[in-house]
N, CA, C and O atoms as a GROMACS GRO file, in nm:
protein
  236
    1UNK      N    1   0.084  -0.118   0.000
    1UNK     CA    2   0.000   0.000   0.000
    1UNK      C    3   0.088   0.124   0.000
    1UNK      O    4   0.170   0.148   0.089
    2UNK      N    5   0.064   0.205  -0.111
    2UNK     CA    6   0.104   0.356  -0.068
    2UNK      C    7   0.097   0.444   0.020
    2UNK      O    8  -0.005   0.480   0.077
    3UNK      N    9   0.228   0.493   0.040
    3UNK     CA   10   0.167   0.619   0.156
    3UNK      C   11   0.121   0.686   0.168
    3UNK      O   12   0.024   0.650   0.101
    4UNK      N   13   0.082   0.820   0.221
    4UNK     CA   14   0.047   0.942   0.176
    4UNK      C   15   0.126   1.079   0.137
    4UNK      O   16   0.087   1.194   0.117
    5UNK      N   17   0.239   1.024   0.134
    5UNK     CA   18   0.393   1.059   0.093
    5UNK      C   19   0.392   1.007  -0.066
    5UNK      O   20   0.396   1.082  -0.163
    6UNK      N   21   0.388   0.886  -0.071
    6UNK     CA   22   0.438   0.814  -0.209
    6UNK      C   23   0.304   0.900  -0.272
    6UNK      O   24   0.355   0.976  -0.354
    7UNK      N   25   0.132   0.925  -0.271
    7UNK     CA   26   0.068   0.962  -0.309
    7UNK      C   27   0.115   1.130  -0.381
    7UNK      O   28   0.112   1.153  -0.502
    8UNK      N   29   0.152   1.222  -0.283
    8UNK     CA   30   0.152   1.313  -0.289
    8UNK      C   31   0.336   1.353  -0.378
    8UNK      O   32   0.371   1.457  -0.432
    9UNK      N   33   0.394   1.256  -0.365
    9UNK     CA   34   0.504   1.213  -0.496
    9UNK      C   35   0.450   1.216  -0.629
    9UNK      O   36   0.508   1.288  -0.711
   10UNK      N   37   0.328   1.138  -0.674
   10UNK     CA   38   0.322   1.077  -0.769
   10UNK      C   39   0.255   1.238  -0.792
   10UNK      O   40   0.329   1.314  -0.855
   11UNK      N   41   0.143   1.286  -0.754
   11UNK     CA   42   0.096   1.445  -0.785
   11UNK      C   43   0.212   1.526  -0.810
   11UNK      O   44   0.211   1.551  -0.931
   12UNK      N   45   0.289   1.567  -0.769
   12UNK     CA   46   0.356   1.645  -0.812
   12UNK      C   47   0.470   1.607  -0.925
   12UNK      O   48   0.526   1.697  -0.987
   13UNK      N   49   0.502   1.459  -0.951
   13UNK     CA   50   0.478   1.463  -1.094
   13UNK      C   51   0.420   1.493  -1.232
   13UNK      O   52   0.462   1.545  -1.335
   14UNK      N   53   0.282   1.427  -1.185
   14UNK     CA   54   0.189   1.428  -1.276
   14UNK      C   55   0.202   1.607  -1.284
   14UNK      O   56   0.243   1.654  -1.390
   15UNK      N   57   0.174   1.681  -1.194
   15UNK     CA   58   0.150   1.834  -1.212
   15UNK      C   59   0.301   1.884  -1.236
   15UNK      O   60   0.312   2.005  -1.213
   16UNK      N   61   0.424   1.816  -1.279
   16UNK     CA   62   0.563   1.869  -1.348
   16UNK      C   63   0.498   1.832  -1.517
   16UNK      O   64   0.503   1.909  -1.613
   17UNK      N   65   0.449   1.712  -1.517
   17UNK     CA   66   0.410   1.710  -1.642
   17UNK      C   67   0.322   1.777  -1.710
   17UNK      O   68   0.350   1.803  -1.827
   18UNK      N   69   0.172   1.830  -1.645
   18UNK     CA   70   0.098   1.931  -1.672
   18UNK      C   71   0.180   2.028  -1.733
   18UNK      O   72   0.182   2.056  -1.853
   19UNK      N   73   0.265   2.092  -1.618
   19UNK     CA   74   0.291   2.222  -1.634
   19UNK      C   75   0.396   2.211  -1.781
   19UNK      O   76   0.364   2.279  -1.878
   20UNK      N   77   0.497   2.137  -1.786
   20UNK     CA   78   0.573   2.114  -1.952
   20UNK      C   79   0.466   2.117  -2.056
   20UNK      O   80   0.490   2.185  -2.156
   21UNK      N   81   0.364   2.063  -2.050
   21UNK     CA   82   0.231   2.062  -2.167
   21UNK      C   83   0.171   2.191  -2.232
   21UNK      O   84   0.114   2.223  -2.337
   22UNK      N   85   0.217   2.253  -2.108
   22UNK     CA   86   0.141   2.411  -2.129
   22UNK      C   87   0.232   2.515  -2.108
   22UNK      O   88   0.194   2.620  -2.056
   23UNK      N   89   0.372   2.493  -2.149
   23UNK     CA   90   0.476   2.582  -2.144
   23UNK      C   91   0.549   2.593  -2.058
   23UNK      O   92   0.662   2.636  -2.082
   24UNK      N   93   0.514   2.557  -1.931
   24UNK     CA   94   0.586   2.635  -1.798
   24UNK      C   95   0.718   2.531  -1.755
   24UNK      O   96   0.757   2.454  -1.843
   25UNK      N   97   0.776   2.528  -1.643
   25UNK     CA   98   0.906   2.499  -1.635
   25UNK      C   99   0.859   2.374  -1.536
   25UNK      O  100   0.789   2.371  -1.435
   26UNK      N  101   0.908   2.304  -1.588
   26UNK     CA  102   0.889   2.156  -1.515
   26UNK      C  103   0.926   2.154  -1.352
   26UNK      O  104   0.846   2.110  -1.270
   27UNK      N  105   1.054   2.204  -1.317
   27UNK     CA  106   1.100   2.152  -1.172
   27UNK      C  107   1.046   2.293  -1.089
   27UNK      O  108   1.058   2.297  -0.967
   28UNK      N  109   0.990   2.402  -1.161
   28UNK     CA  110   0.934   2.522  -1.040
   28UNK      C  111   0.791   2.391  -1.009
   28UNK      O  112   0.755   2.345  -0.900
   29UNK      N  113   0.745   2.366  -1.123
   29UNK     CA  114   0.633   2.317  -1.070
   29UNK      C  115   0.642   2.186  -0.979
   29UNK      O  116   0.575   2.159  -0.879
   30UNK      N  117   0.738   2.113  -1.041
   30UNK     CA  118   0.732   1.975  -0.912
   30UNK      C  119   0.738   2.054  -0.799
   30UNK      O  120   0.646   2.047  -0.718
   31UNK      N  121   0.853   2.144  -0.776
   31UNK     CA  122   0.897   2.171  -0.645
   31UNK      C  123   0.743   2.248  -0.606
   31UNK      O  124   0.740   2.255  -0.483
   32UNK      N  125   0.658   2.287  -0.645
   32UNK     CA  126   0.561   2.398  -0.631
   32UNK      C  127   0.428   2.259  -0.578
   32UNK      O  128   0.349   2.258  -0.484
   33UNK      N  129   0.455   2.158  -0.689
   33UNK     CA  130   0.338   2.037  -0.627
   33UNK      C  131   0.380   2.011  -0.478
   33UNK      O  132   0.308   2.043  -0.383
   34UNK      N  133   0.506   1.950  -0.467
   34UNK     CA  134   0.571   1.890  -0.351
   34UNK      C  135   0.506   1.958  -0.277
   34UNK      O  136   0.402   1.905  -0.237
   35UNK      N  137   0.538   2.104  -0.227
   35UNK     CA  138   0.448   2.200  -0.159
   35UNK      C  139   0.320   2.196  -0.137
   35UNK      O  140   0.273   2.136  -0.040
   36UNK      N  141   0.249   2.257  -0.223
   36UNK     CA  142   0.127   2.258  -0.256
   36UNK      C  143   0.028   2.167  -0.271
   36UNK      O  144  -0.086   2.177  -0.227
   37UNK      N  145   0.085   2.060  -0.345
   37UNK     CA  146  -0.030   1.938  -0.387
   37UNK      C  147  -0.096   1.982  -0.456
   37UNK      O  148  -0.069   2.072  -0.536
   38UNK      N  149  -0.212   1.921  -0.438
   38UNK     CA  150  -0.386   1.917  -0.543
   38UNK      C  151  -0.388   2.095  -0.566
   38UNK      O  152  -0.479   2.127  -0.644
   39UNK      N  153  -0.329   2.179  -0.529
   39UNK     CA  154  -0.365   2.287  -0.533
   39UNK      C  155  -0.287   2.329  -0.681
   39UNK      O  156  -0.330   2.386  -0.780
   40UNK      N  157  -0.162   2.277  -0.650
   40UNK     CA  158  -0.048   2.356  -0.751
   40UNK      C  159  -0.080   2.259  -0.917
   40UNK      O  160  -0.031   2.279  -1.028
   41UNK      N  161  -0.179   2.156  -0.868
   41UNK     CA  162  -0.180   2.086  -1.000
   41UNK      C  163  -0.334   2.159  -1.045
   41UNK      O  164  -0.350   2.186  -1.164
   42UNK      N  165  -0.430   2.184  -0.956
   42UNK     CA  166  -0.525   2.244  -0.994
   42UNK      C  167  -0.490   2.414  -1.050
   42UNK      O  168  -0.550   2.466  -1.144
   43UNK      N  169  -0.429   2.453  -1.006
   43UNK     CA  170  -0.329   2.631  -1.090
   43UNK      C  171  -0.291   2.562  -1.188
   43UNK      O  172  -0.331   2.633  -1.281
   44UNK      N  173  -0.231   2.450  -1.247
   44UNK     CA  174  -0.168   2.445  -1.360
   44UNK      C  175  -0.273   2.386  -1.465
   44UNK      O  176  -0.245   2.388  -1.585
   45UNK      N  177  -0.372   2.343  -1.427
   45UNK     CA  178  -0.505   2.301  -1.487
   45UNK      C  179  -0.579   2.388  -1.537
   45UNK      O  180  -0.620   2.376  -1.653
   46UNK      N  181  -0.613   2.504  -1.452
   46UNK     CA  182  -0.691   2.656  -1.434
   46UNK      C  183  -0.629   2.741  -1.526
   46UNK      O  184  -0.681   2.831  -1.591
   47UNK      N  185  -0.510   2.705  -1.524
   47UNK     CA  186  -0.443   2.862  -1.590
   47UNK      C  187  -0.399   2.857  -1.705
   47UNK      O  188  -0.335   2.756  -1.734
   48UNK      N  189  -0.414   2.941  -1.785
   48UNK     CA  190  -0.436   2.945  -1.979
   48UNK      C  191  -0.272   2.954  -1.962
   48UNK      O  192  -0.204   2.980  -1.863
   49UNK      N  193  -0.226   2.912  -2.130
   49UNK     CA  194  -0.080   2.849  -2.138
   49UNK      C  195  -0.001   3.078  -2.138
   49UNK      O  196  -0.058   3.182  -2.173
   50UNK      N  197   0.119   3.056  -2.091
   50UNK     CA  198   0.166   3.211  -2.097
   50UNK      C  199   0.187   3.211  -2.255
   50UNK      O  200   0.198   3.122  -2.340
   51UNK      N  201   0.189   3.378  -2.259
   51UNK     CA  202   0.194   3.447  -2.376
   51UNK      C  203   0.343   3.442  -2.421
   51UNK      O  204   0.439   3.462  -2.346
   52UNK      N  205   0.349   3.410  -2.562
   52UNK     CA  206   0.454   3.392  -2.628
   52UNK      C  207   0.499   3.553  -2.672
   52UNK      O  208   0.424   3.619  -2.743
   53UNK      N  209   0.617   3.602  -2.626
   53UNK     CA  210   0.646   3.716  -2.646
   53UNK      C  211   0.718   3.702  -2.770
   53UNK      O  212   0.823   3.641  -2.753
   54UNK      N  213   0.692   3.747  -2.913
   54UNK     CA  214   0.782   3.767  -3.023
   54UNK      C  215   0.841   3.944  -3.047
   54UNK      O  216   0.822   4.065  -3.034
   55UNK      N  217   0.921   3.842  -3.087
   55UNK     CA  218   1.052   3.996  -3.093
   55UNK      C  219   1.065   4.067  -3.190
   55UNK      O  220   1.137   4.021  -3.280
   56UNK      N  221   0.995   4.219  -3.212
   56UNK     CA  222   0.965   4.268  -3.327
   56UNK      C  223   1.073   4.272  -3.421
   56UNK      O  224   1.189   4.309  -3.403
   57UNK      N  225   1.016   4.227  -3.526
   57UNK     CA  226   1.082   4.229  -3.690
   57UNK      C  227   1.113   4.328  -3.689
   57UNK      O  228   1.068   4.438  -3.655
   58UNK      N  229   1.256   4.263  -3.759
   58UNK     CA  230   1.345   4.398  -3.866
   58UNK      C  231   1.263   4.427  -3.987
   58UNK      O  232   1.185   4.352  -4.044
   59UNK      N  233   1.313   4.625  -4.031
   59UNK     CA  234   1.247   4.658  -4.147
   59UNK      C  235   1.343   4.616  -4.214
   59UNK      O  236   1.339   4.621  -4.337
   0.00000   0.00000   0.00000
């Protein structure tokens, strides 16, 4: 049987992987699940992917 340690491991994977899907940086977010849990995977669920800043063209 799992712990509630090994549980809350496997979430903040799953929510490192979320967050790579939708742009963001994989290990802020593990380290941010580890913390957080169900919360930091539910922000990465909730929140629209960031804006791609392009770098204005040369004339």
């Amino acid at each position: 049987m799992t712990t509630n340690g090994g549980w809350w491991l496997a979430l903040a994977i799953v929510t490192a992987g979320l967050a790579e899907t939708k742009g963001r940086r994989r290990w802020v977010w593990f380290v941010l699940g580890l913390i957080l849990g169900p919360i930091a995977t539910a922000l990465v669920v909730i929140w629209d992917r960031p804006a791609v800043s392009q770098a204005p063209s040369a004339p």
